[in-house]
TIRO-2110 file (N, C-alpha, C; in Angstrom, 1 decimal):
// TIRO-2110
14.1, 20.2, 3.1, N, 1, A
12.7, 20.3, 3.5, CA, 1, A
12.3, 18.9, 4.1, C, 1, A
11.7, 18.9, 5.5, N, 2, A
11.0, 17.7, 5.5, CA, 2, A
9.9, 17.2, 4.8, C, 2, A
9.2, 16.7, 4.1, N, 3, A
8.0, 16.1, 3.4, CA, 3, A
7.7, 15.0, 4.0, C, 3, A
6.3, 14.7, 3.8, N, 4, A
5.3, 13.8, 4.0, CA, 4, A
4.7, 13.8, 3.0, C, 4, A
3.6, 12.5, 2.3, N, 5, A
2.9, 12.0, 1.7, CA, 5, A
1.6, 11.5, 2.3, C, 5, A
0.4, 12.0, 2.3, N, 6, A
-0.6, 11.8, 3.1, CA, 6, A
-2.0, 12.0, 2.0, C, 6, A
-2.9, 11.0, 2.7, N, 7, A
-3.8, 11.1, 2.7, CA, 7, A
-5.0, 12.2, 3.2, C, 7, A
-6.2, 13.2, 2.7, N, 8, A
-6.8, 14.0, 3.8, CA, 8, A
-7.7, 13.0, 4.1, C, 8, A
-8.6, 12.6, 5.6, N, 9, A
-9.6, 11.9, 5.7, CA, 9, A
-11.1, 12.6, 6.0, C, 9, A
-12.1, 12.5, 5.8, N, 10, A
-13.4, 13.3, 5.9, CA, 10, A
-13.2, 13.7, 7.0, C, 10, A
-13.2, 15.2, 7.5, N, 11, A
-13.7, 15.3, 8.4, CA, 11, A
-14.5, 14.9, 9.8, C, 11, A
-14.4, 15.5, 10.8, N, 12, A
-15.1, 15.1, 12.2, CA, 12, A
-15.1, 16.0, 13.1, C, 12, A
-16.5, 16.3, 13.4, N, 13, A
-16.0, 16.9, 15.0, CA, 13, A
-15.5, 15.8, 16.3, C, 13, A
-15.2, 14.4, 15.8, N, 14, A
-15.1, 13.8, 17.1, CA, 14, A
-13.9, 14.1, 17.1, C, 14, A
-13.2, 14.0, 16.0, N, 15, A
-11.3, 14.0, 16.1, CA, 15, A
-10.8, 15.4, 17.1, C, 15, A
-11.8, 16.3, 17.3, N, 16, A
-11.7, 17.5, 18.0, CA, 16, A
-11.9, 17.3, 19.8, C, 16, A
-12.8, 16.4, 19.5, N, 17, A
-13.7, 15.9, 20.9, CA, 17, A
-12.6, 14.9, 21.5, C, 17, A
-12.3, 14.0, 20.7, N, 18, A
-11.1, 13.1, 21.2, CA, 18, A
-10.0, 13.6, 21.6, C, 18, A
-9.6, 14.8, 21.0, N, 19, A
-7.9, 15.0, 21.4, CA, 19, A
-8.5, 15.7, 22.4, C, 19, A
-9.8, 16.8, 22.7, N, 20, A
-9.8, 17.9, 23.7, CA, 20, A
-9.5, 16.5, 25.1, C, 20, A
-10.7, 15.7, 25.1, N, 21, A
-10.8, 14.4, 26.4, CA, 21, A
-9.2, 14.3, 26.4, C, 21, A
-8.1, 13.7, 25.5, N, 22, A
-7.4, 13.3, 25.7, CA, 22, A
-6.1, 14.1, 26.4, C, 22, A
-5.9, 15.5, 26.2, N, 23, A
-5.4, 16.3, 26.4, CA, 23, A
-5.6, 16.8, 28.3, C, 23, A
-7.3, 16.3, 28.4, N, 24, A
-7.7, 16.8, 29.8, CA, 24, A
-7.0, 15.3, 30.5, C, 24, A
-7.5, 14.2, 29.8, N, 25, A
-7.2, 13.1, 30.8, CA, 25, A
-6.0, 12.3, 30.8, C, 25, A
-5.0, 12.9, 29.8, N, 26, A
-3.6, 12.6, 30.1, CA, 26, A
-2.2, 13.6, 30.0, C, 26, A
-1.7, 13.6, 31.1, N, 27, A
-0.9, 14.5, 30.9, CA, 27, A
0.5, 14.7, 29.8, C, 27, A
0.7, 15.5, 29.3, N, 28, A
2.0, 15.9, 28.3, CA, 28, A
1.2, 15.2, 26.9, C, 28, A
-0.1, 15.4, 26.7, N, 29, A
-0.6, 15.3, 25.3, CA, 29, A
-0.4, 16.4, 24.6, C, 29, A
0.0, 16.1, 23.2, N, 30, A
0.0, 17.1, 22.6, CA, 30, A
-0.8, 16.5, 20.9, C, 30, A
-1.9, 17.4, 21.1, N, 31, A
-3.0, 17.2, 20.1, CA, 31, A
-2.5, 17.6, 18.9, C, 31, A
-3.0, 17.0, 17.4, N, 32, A
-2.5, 17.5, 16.4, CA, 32, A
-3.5, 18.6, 15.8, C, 32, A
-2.6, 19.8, 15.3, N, 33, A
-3.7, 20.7, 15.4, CA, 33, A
-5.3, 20.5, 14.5, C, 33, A
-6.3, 21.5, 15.2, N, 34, A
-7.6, 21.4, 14.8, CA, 34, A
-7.4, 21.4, 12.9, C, 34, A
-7.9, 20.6, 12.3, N, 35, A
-8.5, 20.8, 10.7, CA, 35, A
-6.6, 20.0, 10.0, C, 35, A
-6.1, 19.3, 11.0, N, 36, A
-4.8, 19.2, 10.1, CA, 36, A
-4.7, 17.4, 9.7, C, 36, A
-6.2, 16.8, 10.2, N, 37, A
-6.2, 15.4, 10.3, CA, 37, A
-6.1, 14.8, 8.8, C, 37, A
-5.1, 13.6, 9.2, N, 38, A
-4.6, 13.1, 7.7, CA, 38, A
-4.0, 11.7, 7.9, C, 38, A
-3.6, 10.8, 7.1, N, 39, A
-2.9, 9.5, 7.2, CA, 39, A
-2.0, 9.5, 6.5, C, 39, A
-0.6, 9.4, 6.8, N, 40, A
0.4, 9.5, 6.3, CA, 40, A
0.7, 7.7, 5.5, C, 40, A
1.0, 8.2, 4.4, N, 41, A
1.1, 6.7, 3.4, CA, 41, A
2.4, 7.1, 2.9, C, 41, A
3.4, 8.2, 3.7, N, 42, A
4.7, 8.1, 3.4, CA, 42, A
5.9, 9.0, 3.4, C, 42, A
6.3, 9.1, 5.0, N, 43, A
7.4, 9.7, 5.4, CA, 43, A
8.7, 9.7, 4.8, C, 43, A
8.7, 10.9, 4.0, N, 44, A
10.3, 11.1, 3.5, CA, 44, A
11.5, 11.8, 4.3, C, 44, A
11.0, 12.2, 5.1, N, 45, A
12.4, 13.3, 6.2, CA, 45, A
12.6, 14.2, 5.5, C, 45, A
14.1, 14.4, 5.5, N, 46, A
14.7, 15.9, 4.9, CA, 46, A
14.9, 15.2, 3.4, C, 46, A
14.6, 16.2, 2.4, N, 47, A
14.5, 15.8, 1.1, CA, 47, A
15.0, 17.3, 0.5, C, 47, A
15.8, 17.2, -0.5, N, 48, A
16.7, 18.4, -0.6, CA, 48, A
15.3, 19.2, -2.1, C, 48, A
15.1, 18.3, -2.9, N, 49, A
14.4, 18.6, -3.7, CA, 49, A
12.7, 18.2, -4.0, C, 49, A
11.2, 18.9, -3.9, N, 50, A
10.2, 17.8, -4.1, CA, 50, A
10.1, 17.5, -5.1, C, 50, A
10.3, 18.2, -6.2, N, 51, A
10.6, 17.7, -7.9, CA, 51, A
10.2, 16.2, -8.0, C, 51, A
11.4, 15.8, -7.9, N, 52, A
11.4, 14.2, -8.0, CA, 52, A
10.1, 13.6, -7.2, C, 52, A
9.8, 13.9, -6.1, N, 53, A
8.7, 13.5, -5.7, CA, 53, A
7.5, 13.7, -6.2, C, 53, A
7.1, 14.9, -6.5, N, 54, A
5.9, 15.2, -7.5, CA, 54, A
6.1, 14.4, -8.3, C, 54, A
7.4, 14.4, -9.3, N, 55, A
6.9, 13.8, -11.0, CA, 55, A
7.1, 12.0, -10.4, C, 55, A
7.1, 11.4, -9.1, N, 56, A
7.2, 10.0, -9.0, CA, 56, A
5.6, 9.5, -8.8, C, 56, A
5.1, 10.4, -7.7, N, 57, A
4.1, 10.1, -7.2, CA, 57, A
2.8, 10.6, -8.4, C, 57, A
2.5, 11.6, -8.9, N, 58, A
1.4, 11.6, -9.9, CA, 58, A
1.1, 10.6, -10.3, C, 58, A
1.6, 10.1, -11.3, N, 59, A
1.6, 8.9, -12.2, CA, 59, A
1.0, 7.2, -11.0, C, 59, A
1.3, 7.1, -10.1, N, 60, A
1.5, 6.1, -9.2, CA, 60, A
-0.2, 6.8, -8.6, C, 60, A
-0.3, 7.8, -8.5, N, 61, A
-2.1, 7.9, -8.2, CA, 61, A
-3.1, 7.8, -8.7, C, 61, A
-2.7, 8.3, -9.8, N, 62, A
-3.1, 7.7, -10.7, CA, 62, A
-3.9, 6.7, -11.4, C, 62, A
-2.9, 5.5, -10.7, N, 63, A
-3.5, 4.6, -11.4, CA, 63, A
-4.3, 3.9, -10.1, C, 63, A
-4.4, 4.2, -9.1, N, 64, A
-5.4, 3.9, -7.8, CA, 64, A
-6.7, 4.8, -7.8, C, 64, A
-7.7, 3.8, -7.6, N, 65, A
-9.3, 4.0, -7.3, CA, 65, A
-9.5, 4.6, -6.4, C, 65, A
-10.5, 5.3, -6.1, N, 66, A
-10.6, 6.4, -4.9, CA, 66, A
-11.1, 5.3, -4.2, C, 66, A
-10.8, 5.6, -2.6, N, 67, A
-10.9, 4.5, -1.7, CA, 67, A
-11.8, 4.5, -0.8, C, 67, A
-12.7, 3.7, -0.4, N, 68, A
-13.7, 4.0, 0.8, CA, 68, A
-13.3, 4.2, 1.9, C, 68, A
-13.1, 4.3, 2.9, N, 69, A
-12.6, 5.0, 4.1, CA, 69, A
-13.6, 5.3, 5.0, C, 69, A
-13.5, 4.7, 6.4, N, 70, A
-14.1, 4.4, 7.7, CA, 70, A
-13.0, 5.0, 8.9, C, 70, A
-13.3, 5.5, 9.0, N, 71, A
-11.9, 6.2, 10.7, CA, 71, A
-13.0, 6.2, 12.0, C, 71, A
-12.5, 4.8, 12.4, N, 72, A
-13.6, 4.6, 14.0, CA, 72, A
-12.3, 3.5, 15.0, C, 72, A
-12.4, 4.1, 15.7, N, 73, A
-11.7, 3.4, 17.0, CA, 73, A
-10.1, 4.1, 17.5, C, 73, A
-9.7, 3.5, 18.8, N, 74, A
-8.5, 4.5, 18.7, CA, 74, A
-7.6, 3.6, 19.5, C, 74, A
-6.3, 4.0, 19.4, N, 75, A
-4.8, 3.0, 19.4, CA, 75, A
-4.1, 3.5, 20.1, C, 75, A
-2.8, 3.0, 20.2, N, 76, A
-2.3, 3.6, 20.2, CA, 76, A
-0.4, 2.7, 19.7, C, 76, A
0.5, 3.7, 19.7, N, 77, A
1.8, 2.8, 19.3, CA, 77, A
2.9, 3.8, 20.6, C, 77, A
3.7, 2.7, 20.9, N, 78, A
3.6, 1.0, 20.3, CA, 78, A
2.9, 0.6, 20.6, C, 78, A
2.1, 0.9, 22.0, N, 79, A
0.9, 0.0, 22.5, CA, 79, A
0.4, 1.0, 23.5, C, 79, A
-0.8, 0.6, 24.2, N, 80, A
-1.2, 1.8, 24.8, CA, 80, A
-0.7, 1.6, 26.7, C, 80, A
-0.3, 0.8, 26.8, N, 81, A
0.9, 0.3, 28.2, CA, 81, A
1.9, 2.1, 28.0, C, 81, A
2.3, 2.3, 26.6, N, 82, A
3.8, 2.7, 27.4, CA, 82, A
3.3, 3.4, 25.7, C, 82, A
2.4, 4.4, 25.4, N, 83, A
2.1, 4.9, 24.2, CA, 83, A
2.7, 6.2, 23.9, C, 83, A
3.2, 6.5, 22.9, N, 84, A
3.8, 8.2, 22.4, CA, 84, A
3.1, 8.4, 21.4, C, 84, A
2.0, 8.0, 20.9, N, 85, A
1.0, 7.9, 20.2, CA, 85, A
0.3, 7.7, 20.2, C, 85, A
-1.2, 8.6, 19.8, N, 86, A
-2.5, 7.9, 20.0, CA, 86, A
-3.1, 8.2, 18.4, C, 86, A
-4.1, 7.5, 18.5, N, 87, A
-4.5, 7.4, 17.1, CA, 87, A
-6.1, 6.9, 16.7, C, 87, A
-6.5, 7.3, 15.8, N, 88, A
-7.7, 6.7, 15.6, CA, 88, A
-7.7, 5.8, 13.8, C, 88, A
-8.1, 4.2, 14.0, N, 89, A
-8.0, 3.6, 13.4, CA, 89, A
-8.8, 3.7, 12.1, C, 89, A
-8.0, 3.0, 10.7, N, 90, A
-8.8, 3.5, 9.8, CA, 90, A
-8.9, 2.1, 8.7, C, 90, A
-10.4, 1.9, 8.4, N, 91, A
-10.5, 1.1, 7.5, CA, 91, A
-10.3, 1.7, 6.1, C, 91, A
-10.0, 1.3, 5.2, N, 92, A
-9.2, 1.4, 3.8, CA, 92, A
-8.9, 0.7, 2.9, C, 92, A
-10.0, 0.1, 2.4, N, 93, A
-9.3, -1.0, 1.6, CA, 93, A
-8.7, -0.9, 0.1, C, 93, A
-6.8, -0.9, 0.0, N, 94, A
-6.6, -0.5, -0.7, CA, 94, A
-5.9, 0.6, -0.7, C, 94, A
-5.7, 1.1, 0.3, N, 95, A
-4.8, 2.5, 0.5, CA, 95, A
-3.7, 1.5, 1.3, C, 95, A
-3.3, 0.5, 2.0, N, 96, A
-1.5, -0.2, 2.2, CA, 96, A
-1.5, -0.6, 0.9, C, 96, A
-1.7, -0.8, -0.1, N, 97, A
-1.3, -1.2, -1.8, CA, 97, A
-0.9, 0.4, -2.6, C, 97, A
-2.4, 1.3, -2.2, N, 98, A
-1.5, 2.6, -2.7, CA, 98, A
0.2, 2.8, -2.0, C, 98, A
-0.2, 3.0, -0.5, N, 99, A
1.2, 3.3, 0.0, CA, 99, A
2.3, 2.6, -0.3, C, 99, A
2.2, 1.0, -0.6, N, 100, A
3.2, 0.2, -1.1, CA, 100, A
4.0, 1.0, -2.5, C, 100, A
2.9, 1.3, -3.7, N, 101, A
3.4, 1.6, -4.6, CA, 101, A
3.8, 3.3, -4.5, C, 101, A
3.8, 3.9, -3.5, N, 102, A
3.9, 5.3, -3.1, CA, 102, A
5.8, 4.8, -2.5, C, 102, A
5.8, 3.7, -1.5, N, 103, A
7.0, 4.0, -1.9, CA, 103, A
7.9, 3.4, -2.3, C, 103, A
7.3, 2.4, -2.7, N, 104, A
8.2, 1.9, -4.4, CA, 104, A
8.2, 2.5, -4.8, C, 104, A
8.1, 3.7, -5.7, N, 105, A
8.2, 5.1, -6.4, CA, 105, A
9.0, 5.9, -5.9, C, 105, A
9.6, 6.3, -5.0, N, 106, A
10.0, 6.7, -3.9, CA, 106, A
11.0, 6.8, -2.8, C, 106, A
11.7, 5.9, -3.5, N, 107, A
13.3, 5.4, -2.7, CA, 107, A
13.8, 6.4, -2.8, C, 107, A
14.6, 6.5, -1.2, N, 108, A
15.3, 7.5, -0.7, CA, 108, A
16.4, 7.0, -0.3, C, 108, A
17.5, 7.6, 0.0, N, 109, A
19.0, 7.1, 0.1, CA, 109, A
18.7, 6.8, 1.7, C, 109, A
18.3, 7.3, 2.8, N, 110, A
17.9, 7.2, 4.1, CA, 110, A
16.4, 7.3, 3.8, C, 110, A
16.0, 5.8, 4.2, N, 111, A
14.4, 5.2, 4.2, CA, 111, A
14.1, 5.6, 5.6, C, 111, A
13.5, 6.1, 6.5, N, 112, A
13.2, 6.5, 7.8, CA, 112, A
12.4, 5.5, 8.0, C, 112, A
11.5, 4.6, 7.2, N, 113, A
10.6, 4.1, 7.4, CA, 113, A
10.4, 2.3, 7.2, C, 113, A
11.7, 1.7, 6.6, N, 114, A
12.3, 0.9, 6.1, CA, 114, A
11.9, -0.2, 7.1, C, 114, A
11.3, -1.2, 6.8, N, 115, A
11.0, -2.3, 7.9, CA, 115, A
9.8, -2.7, 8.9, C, 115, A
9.1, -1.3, 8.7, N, 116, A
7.7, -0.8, 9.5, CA, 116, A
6.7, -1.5, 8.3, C, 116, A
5.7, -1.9, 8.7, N, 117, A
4.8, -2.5, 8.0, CA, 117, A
4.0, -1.0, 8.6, C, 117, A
2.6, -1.2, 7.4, N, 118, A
2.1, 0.2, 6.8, CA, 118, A
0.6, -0.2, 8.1, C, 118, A
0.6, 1.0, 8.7, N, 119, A
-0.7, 0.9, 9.3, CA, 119, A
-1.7, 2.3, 9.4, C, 119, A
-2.6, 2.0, 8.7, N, 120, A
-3.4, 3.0, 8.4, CA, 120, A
-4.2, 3.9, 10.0, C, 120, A
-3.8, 4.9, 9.5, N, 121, A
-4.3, 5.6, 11.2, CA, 121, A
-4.3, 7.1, 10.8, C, 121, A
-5.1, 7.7, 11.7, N, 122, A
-5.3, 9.6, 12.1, CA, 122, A
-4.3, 9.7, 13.6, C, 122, A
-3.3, 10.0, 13.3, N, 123, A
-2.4, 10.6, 14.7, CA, 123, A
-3.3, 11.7, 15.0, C, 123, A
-4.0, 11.4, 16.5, N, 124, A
-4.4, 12.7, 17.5, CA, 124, A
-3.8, 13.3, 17.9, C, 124, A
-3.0, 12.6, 18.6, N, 125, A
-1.8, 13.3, 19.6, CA, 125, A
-0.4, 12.7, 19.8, C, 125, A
0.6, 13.4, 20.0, N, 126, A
2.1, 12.5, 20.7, CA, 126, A
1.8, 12.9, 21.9, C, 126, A
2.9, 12.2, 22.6, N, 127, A
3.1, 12.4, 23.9, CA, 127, A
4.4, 12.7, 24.1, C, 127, A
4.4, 13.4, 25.3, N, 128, A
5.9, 13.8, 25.9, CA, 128, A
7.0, 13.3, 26.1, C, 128, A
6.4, 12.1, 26.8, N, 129, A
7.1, 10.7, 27.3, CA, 129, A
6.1, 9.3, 27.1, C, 129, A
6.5, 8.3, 27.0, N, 130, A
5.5, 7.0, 27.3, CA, 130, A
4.8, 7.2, 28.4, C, 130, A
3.6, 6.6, 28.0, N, 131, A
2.4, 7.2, 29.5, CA, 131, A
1.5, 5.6, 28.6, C, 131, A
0.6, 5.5, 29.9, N, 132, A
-0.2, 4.6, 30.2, CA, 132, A
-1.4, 5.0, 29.6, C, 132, A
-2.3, 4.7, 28.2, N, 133, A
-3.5, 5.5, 28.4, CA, 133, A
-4.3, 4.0, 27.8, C, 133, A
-4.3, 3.3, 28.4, N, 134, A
-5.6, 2.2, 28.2, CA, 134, A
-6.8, 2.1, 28.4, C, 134, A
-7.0, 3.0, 29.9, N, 135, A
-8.0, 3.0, 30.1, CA, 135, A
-9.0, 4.5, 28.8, C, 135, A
-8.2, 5.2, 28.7, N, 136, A
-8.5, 6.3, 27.3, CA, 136, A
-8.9, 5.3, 25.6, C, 136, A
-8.1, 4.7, 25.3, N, 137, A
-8.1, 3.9, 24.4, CA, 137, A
-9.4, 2.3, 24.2, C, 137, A
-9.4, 1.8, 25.9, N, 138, A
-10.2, 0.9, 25.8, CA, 138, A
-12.0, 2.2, 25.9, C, 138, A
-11.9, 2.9, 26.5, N, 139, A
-13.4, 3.7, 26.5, CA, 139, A
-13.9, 4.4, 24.7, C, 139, A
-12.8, 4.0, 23.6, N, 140, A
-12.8, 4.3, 22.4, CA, 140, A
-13.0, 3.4, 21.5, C, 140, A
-13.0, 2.2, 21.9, N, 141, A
-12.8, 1.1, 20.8, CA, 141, A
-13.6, 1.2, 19.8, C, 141, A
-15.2, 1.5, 20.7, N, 142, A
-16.2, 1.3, 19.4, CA, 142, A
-16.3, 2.8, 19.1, C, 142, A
-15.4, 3.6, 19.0, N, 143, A
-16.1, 5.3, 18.7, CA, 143, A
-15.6, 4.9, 16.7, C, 143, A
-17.1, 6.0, 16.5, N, 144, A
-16.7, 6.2, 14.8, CA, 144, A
-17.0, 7.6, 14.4, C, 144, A
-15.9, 8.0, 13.9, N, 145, A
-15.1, 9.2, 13.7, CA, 145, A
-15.8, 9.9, 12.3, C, 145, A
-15.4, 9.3, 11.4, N, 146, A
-16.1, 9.4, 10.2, CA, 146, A
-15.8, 8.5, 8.5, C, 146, A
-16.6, 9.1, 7.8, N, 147, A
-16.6, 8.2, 6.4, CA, 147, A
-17.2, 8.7, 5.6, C, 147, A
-16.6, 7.9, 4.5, N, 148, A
-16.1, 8.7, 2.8, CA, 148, A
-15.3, 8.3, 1.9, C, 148, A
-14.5, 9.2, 1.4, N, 149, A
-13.6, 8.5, 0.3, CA, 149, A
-12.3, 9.3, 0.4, C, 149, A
-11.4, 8.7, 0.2, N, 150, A
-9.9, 9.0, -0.1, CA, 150, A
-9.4, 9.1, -1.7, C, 150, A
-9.8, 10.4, -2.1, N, 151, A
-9.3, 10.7, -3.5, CA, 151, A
-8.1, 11.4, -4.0, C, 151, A
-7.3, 11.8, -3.3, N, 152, A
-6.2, 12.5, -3.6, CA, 152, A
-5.0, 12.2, -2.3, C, 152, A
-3.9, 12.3, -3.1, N, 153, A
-2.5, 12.0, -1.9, CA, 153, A
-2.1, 13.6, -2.3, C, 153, A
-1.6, 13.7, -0.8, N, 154, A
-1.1, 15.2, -0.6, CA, 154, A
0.7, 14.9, -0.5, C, 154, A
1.1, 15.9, -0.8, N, 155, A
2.7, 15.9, -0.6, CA, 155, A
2.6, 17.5, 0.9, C, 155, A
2.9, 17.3, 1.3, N, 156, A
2.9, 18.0, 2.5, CA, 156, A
4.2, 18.8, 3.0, C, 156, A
4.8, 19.4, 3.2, N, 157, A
6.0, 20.5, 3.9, CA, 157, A
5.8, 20.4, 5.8, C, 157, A
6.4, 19.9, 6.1, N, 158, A
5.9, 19.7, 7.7, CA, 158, A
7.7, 20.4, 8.7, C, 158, A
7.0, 21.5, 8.9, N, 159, A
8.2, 22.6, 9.7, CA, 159, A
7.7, 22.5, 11.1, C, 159, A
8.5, 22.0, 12.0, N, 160, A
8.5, 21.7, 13.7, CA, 160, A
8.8, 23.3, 14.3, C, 160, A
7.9, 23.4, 14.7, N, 161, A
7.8, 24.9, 15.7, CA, 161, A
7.9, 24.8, 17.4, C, 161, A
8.0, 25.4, 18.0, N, 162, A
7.3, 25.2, 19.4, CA, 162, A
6.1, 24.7, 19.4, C, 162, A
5.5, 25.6, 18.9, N, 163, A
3.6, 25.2, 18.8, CA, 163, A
2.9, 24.4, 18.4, C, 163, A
4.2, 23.0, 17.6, N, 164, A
3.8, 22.1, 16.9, CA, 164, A
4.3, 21.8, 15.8, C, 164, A
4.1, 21.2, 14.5, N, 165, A
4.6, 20.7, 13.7, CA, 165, A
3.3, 22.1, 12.9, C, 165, A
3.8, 22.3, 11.7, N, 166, A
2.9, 23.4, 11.0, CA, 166, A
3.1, 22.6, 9.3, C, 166, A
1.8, 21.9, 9.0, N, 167, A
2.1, 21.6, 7.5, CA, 167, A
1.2, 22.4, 6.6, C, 167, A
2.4, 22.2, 5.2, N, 168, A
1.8, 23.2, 3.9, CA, 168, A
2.0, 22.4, 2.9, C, 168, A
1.0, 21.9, 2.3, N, 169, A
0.4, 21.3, 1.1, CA, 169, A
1.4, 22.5, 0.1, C, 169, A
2.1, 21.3, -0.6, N, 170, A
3.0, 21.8, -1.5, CA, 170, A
2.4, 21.1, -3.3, C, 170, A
1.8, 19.7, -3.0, N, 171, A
1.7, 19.4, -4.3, CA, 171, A
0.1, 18.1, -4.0, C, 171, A
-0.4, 18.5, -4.9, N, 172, A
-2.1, 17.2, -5.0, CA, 172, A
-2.0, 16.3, -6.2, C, 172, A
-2.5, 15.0, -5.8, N, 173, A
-2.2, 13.9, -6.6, CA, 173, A
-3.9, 13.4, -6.8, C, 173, A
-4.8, 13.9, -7.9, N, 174, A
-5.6, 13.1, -7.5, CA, 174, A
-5.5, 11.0, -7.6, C, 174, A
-6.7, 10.4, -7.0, N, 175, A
-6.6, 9.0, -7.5, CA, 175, A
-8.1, 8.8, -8.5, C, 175, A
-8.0, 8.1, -9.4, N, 176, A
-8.2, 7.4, -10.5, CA, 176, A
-9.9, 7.7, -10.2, C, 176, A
-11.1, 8.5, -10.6, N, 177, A
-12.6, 8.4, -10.4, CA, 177, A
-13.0, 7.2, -10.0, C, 177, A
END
């Protein structure tokens, strides 16, 4: 199974508005689907069993305070010159310390993620190939998406289709009231 470890973020209708613009004004975007917006605080790949993941991660949510959460502005990686990524930026303070201890809990024999420093974000879209979208990116800087709180880590099932990547909430972690 592939799994992911994510955050849900409040809602928006801009996250809808942003990928439709971005879809129109750059070519080979591919939007992440409608109502699937989330921050990933930890990519596991193929994982044979979630067991171990559930019984690692509860306990580790546990002991984290629900977190205030701001999703305004948009990115992209590696940069928006040559981007396969676009993204909208997310303040959090206190979710790269959850994620830290998400995967300290969490060691995998192949770390996919090993050496990346943790950056909090809503992936809109990939791209096909590296593409140029700065002038998309700089017309976003000051957009604000939405805000709230981050109370629960999701374990997620993420199966690649033609049509996209299709995830299914397999296990909920709340964090600490």
């Amino acid at each position: 199974m592939r799994l992911f470890l994510a955050v849900p973020v409040p809602p928006s209708p801009g996250f809808a508005q942003a990928t439709a613009d971005l879809v129109r004004e750059v070519p080979g975007a591919r939007p992440v689907p409608e109502g699937s917006w989330h921050a990933t605080v930890r990519f596991l790949g193929e994982v044979a069993e979630a067991q171990p993941v559930i019984a690692a991660v509860g306990p580790v949510a546990a002991r984290h305070p629900t977190i205030p959460v701001a999703v305004r502005g948009v990115g992209a990686f590696p940069d928006p010159r040559k981007a396969r990524v676009v993204w909208a930026g997310m303040e959090a303070p206190g979710l790269d310390r959850l994620a830290a201890d998400i995967a300290q809990a969490t060691p995998l024999a192949r770390d996919p993620e090993r050496g990346r420093p943790f950056h909090a974000h809503v992936t809109l879209a990939r791209l096909d190939r590296p593409r140029d979208v700065r002038t998309f990116v700089q017309g976003r800087v000051q957009a604000s998406f939405s805000a709230g709180a981050i109370s629960e880590v999701v374990l997620f099932r993420s199966e690649l289709t033609p049509q996209g990547p299709q995830y299914t909430k397999m296990a909920s972690f709340p964090l600490a009231p």
